[in-house]
C-alpha positions as CSV (number, residue, x, y, z in Angstrom):
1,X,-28.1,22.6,28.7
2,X,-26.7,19.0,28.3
3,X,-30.1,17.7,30.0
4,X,-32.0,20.1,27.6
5,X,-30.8,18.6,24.6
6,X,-30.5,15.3,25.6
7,X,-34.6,15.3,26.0
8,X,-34.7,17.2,22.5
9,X,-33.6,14.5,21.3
10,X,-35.4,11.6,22.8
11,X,-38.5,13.6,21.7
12,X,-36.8,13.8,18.2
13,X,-36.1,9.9,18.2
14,X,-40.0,9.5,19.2
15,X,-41.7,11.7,16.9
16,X,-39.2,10.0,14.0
17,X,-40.0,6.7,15.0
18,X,-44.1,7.7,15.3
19,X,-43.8,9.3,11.4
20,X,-42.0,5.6,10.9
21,X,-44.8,4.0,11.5
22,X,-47.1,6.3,10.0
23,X,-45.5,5.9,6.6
24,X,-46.9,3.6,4.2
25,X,-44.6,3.5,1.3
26,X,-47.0,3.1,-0.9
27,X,-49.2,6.0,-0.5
28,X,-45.9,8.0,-0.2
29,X,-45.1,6.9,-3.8
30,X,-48.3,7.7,-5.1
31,X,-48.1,11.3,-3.6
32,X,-44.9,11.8,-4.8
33,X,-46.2,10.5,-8.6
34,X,-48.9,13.3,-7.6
35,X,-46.4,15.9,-7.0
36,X,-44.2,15.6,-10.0
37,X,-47.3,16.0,-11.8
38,X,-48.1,19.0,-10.5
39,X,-44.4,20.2,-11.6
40,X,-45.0,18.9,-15.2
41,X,-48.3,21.1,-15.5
42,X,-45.7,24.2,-14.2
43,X,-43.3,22.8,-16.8
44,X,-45.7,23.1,-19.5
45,X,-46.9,26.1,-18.8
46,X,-43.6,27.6,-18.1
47,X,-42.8,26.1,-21.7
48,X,-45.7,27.9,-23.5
49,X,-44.8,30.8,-22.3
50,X,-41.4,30.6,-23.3
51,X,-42.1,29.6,-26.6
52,X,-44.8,32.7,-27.0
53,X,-41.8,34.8,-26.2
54,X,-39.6,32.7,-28.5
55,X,-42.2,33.5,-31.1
56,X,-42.8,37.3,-30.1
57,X,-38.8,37.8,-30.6
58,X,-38.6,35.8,-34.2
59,X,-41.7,37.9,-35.4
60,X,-39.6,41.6,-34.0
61,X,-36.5,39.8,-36.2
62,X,-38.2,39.5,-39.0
63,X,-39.7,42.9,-38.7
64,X,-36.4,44.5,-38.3
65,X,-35.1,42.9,-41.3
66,X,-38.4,44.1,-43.4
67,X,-38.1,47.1,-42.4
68,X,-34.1,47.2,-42.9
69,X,-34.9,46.0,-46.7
70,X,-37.9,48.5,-47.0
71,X,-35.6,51.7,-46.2
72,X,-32.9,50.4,-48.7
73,X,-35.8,50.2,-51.2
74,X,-37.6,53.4,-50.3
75,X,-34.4,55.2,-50.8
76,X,-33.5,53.5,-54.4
77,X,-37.1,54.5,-54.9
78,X,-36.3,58.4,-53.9
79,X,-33.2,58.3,-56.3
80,X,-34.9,57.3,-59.2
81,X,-37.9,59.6,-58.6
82,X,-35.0,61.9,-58.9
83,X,-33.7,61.2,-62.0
84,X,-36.7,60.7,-63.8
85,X,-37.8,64.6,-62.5
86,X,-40.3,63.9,-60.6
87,X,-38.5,65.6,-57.4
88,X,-35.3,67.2,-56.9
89,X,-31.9,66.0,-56.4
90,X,-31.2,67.6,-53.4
91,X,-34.8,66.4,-52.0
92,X,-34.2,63.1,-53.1
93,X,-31.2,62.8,-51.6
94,X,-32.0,64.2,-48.6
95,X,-34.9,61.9,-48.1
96,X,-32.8,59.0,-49.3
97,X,-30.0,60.1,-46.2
98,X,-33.0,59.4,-44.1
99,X,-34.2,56.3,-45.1
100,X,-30.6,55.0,-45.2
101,X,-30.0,56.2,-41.5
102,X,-33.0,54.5,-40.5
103,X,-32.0,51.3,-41.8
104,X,-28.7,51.5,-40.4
105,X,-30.6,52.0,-36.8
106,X,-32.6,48.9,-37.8
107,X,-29.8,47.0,-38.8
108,X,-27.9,47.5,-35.5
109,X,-30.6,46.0,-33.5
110,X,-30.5,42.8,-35.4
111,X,-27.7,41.1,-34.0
112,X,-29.6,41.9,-30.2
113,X,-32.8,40.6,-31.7
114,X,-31.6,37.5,-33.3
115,X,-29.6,36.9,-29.6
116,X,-32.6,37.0,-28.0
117,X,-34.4,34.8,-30.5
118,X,-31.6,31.9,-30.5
119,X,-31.3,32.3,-26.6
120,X,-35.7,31.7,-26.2
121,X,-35.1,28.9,-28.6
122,X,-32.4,27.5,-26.8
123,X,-34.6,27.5,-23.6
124,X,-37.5,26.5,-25.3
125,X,-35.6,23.2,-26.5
126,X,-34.4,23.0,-22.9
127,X,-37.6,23.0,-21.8
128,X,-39.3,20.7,-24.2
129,X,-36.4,18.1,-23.4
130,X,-36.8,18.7,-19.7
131,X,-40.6,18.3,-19.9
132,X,-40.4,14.7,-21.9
133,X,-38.1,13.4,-19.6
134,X,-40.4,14.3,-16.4
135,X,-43.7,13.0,-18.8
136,X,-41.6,9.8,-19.5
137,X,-40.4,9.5,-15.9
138,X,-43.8,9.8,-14.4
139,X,-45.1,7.5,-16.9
140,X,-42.5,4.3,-15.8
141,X,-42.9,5.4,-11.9
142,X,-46.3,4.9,-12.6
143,X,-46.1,1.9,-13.8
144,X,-43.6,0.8,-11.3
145,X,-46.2,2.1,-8.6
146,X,-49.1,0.2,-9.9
147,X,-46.7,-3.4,-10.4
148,X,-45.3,-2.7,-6.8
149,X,-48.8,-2.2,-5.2
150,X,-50.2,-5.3,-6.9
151,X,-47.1,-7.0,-5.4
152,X,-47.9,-5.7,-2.3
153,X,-51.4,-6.9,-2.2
154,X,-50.1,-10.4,-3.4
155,X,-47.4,-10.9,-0.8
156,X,-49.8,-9.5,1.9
157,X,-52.4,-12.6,0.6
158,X,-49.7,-14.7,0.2
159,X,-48.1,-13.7,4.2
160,X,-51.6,-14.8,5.7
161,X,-52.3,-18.1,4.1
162,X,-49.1,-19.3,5.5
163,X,-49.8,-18.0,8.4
164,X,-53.1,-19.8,8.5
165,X,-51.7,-23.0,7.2
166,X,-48.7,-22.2,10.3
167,X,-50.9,-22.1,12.8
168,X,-49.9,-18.8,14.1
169,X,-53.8,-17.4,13.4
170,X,-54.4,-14.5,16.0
171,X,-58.0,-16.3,16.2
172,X,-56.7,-19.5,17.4
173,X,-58.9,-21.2,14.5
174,X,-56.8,-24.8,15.3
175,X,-57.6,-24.4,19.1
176,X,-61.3,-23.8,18.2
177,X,-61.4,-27.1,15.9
178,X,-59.8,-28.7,18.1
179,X,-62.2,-28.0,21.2
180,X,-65.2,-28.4,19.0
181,X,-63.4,-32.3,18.1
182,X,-63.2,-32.9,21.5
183,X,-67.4,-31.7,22.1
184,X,-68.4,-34.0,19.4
185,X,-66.4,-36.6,20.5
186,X,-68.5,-36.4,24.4
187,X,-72.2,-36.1,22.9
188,X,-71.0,-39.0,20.9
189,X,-70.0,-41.0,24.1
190,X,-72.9,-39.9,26.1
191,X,-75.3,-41.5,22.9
192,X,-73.4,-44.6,22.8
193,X,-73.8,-44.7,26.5
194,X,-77.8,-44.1,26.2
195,X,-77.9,-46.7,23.8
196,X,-76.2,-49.4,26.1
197,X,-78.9,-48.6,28.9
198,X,-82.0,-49.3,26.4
199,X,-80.5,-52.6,25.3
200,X,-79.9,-53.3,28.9
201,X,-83.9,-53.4,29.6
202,X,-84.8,-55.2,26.8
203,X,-81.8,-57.7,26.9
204,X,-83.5,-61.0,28.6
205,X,-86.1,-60.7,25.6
206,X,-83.8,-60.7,22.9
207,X,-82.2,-63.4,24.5
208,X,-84.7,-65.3,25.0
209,X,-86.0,-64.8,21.3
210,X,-82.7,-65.9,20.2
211,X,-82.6,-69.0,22.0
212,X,-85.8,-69.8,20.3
213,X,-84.9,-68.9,16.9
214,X,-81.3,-71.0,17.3
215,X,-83.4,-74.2,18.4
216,X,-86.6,-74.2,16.7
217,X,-87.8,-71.3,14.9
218,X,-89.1,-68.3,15.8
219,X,-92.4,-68.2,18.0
220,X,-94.4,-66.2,14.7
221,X,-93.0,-68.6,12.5
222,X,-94.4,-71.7,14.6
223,X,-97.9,-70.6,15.2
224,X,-98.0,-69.6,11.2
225,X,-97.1,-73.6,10.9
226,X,-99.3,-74.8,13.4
227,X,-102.4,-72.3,11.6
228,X,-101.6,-73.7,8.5
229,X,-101.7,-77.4,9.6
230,X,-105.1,-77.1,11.1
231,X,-106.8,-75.8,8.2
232,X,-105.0,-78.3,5.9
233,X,-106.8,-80.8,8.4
234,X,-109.5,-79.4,7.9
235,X,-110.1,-79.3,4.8
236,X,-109.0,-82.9,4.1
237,X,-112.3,-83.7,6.4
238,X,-114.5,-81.6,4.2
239,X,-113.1,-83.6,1.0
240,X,-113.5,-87.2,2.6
241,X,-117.2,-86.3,3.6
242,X,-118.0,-84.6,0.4
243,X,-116.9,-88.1,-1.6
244,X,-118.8,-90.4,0.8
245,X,-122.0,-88.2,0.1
246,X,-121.4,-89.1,-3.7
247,X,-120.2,-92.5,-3.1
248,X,-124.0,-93.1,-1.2
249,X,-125.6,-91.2,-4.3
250,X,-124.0,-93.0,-6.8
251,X,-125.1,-96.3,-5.0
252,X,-128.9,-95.2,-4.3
253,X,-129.2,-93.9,-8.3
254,X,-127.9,-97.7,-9.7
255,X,-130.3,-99.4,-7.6
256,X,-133.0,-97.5,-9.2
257,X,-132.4,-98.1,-12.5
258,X,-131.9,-102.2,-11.5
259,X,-136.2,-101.6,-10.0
260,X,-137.0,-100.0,-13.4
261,X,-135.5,-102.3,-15.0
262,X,-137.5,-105.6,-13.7
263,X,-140.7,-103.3,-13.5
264,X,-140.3,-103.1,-17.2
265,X,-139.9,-106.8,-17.9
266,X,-143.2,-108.3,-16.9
267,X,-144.9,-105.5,-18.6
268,X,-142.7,-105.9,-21.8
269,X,-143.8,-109.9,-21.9
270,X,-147.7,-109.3,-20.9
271,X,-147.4,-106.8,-24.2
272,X,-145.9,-109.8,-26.4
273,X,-148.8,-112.1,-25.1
274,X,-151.3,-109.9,-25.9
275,X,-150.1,-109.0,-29.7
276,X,-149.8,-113.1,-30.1
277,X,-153.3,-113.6,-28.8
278,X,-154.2,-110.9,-31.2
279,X,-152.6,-112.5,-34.3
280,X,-154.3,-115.8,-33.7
281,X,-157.7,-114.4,-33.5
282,X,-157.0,-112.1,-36.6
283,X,-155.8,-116.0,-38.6
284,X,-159.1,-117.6,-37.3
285,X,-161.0,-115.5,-38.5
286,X,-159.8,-115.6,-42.1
């Protein structure tokens, strides 16, 4: 028996700590809010049907007491028929007996009527105070409910940002970064290494075109001098024979005009003999 119960209640401990875990303490809340809610519907209902009762008892109380008041008058009524001869005595009186029996009857059951009345009122205020509390209760739990859960979902945010910013990520997010550092970090060394090799084969030309450029220039730079020197010579040899061409044209057009120039005398002084010979003949023969 000892072993018997000692394994009842290991499997008790189990299925408690299992229901443990199961719980969520907020969803428990919000069934529970879900719950009393389901009482306050029975608590109004059970209140409406108290207070028809409440109601059916103060209408049979005022009944009894109209009908109390209404034998008491039908029997003053009876009387007076009586004296004014309309019936007679011994009738009246009779009927009057009656009618005042009756109300006696009546008034007898209005003390049990107006207990019940005052005891359906009683419950009915009861009631209506019990119901306002609940309403009012659920109301601030569910309030509470919706503050706590929005709490809830804030610290949860809040718990795995510092976790993040910890470093205690289940996914290792640091690690990652930092192996994907270190891959960058290789292709970067492996290009820098690439880069050394091509410089390597062309190293003895840059050299040697920085030597140049250190002592005298750059190789472009002196054949661009030595093009422009030649056609400067060049031209300077167009320009000298261009001006000798007009120095020998200048000399052949002067001594041109110096043979014009004595072919015109002679002819210029045979042209003054003639017009003298012409004037002496022209006096001779006047």
């Amino acid at each position: 028996m000892g072993f018997f119960k000692r394994l009842f209640r290991i499997g008790q401990a189990e299925v408690n700590s299992t229901l443990d875990g199961l719980e969520d303490p907020i969803k428990m809340t919000e069934q529970g809010i879900r719950d009393m809610e389901q009482d306050l519907d029975k608590s109004i209902k059970a209140l409406a049907e108290v207070k028809a009762t409440c109601v059916r008892s103060k209408n049979e109380l005022d009944k009894a007491k109209q009908s109390a008041n209404d034998y008491e008058n039908k029997a003053m009524m009876l009387l007076k028929r009586a004296e004014q001869g309309a019936m007679s005595g011994d009738e009246a009186d009779r009927l009057a007996t009656m009618a005042l029996q009756k109300k006696s009857e009546t008034v007898q059951s209005i003390p049990t009527l107006q207990a019940n009345y005052d005891k359906y009122c009683a419950a009915v205020a009861k009631l209506e105070d019990s119901v306002k509390k609940l309403r009012d209760n659920i109301s601030k739990w569910k309030n509470e409910a919706k503050m706590l859960k929005a709490r809830a979902k804030v610290s949860e945010a809040t718990a795995n940002v510092n976790k993040q910013l910890a470093g205690i990520d289940s996914s290792d997010t640091i690690a990652m970064l930092e192996r994907m550092k270190e891959k960058v970090d290789q292709q970067e060394a492996l290009a820098d290494s690439y880069l050394d090799i091509a410089n390597a084969e062309v190293g003895a030309d840059n050299e040697i075109d920085s030597a140049l450029e250190s002592t005298g220039g750059s190789l472009e730079a002196s054949s661009a001098l030595a093009a422009l020197k030649a056609r400067m010579s060049a031209q300077n040899a167009i320009e000298s024979s261009v001006e000798s061409s007009k120095a020998i044209s200048d000399a052949s057009v002067s001594e041109l005009d110096q043979l014009k120039q004595k072919m015109a005398e002679p002819q210029a002084a045979q042209q003054a003999d003639v017009a003298e010979a012409q004037q002496q003949a022209d006096q001779s023969a006047l």
